[in-house]
C-alpha angles and dihedrals in degrees: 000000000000112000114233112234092244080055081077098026113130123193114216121206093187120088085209089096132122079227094055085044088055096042091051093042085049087057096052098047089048092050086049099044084060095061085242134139132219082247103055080042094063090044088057089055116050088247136083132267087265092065095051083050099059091044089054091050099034100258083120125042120206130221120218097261086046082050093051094058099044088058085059098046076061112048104251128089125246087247093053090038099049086046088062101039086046092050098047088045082054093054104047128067108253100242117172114222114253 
């Protein structure tokens, strides 16, 4: 019998993880890719450059809806955005930081 792949799913609670490194550094370069600063980010969204800034370093953790919007602050979609994420996770080994 062939093992589905949530049959080995853990979920992490710890933002100490290679996959929370990805998904910030994913936020950064897409920021970036728009030509937009943390700045013109926070605008966008209704909070201040500081905000953009923990996001961007894990202080604050995003839901999904939160997420969403913040696609959108930077010019990309959640769907977009989650194919990419997803495709840069597959590609690396899952390694836990010390």
């Amino acid at each position: 019998m062939r093992a589905t792949h949530w049959q080995f799913a853990r979920m992490e609670k710890s933002i100490h993880t290679t996959e929370n490194d990805v998904f910030r550094e994913l936020l950064r370069e897409t920021r970036s890719a728009a030509q937009l600063t943390q700045i013109e980010v926070g605008e966008r969204l209704g909070k201040g450059q500081s905000f953009v800034s923990k996001v961007e370093r894990g202080e604050i953790r995003l839901d999904v809806i939160q997420l969403r919007t913040y696609c959108h602050a930077i010019n990309t979609t959640l769907p977009a955005f989650s194919q990419r994420l997803e495709s840069l996770l597959t590609a690396r080994p899952k390694r836990r930081k010390p």
